[in-house]
GUZA-562141 format. One line per 10 residues: number of its first residue (from 1); their letters; for each residue x, y, z of N, C-alpha, C, CB. Coordinates in steps of 0.05 Angstrom, whole numbers, plus 5000, padded with zeros to 4 digits. Each point is the difference from the previous one (the first is absolute). Glycine has a CB too. Layout:
NUM = A = X/Y/Z/X/Y/Z/X/Y/Z/X/Y/Z; ...
END
This chain:
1 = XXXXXXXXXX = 5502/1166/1606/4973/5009/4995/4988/5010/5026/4995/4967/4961; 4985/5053/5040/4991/5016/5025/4971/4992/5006/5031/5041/4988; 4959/4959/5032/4978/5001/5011/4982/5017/4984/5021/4991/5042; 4948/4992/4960/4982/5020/4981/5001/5018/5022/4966/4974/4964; 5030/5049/5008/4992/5031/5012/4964/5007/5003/5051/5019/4970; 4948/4986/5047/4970/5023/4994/4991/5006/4979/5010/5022/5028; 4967/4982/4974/5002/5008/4976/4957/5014/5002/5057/4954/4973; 4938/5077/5028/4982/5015/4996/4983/4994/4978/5026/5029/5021; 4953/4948/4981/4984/5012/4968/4977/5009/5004/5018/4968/4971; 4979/5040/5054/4964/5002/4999/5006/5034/5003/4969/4946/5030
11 = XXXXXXXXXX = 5047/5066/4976/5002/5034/5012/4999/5004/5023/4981/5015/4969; 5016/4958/5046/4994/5007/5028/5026/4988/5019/4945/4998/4989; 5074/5028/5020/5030/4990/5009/4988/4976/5026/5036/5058/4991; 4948/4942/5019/5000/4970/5018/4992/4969/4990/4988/5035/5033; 5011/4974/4938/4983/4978/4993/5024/4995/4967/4933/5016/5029; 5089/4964/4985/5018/4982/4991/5003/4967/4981/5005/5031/5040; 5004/4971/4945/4999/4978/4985/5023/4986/4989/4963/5020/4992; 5060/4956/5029/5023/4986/4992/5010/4995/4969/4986/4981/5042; 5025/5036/4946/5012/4990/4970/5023/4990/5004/4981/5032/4973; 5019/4943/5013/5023/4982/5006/5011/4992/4976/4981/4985/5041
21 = XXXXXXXXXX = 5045/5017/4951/5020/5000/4970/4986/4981/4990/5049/5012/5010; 4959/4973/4972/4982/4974/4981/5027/4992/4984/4939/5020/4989; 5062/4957/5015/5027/4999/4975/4997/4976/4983/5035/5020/5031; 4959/4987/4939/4997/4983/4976/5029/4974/5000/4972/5050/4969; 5010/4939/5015/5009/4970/4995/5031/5007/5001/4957/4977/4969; 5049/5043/5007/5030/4996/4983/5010/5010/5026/4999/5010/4941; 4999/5007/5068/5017/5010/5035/5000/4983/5012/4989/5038/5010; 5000/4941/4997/5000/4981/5023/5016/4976/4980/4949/5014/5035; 5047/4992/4944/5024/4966/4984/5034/5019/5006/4959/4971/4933; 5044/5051/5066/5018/5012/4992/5015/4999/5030/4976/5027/4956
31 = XXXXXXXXXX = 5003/4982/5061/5013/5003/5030/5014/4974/5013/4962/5035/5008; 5018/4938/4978/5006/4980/5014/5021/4979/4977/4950/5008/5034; 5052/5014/4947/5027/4986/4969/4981/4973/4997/5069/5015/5017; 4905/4984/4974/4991/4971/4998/4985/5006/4975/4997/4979/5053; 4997/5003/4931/4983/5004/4968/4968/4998/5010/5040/4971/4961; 4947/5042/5021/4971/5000/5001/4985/4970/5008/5006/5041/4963; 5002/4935/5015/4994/4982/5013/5011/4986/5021/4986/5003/4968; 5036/5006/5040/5007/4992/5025/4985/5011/5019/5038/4993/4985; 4955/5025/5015/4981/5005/5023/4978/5006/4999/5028/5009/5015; 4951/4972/4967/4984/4989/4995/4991/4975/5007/5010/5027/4977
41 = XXXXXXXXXX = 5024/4960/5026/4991/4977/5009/4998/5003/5031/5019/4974/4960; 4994/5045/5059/5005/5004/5025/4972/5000/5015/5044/5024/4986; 4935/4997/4989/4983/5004/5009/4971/4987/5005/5030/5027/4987; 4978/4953/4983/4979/4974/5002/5008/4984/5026/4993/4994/4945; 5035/5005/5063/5011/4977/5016/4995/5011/5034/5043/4985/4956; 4945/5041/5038/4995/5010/5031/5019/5009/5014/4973/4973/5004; 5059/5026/4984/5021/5013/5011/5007/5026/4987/5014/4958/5014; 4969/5064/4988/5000/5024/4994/4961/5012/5002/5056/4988/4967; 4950/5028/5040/4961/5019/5003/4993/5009/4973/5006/5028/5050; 4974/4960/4946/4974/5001/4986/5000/5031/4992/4973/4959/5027
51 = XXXXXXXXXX = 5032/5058/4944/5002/5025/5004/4970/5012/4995/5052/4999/4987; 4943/5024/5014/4975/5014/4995/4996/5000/4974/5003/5026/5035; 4968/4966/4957/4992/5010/4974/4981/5021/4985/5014/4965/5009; 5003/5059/4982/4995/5024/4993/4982/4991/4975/5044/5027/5019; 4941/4969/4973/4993/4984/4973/5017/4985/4993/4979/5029/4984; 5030/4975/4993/5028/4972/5003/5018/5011/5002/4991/4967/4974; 5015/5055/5049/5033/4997/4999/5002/4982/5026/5020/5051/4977; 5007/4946/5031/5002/4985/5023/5018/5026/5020/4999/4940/4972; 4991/5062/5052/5018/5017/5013/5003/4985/5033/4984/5050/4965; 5042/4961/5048/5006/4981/5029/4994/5031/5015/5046/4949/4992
61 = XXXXXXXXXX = 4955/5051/5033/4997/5025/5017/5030/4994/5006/4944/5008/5021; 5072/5010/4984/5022/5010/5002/5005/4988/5034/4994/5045/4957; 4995/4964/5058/4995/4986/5027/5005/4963/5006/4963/5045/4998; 5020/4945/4982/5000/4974/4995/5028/4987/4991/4952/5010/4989; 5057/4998/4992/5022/4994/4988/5022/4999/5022/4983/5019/4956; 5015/5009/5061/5026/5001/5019/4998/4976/5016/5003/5050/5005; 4967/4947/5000/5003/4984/5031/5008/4976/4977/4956/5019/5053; 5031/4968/4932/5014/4980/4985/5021/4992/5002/4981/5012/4981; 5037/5008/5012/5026/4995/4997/5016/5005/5025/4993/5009/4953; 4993/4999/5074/5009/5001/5016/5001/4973/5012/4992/5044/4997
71 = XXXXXXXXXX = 4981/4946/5001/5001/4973/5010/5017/4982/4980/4953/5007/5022; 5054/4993/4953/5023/4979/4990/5026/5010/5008/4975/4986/4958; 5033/5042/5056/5020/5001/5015/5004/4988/5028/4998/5034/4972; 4985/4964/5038/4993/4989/5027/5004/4966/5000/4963/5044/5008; 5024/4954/4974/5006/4966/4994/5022/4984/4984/4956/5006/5003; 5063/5018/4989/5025/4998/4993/5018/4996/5023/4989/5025/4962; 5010/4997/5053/5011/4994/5024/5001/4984/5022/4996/5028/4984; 4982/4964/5021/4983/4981/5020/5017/4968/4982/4936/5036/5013; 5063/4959/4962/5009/4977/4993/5036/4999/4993/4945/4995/4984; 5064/5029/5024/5039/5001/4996/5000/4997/5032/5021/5041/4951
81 = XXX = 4962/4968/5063/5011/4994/5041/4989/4971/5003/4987/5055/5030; 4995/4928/4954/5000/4973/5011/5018/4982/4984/4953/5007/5016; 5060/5003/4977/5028/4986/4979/5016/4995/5012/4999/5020/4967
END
């Protein structure tokens, strides 16, 4: 996934506004192979971010998710070198 882009809404090329991907529930159960209430419970349990609420949809920022899962890579690792 890429860095938000720019993004022009006023007409005025100096005057910029960060759009950043959004990714719904079923993409984030799908990406991480986990069921809806499974990561429901992740999220009541505080081990996963709190997603945005569009009215009721639920959406994560695409950004968020990476570092997420960057950090459960990081702490994968960190716990196979003190083994």
């Amino acid at each position: 996934m890429s860095e938000p882009q720019p993004c022009d809404v006023s007409g005025d090329p100096t005057e910029t506004v960060r759009v950043e991907r959004l990714i719904d529930r079923r993409t984030v159960c799908e990406l991480l192979d986990v069921s809806g209430e499974a990561l429901r419970r992740w999220i009541a349990a505080g081990k996963f971010p709190k997603p945005l609420m569009l009215g009721n949809l639920q959406r994560w920022r695409a950004s968020e998710y990476n570092r997420w899962l960057a950090e459960r890579a990081t702490e994968q690792t960190t716990r196979r070198r003190l083994r």
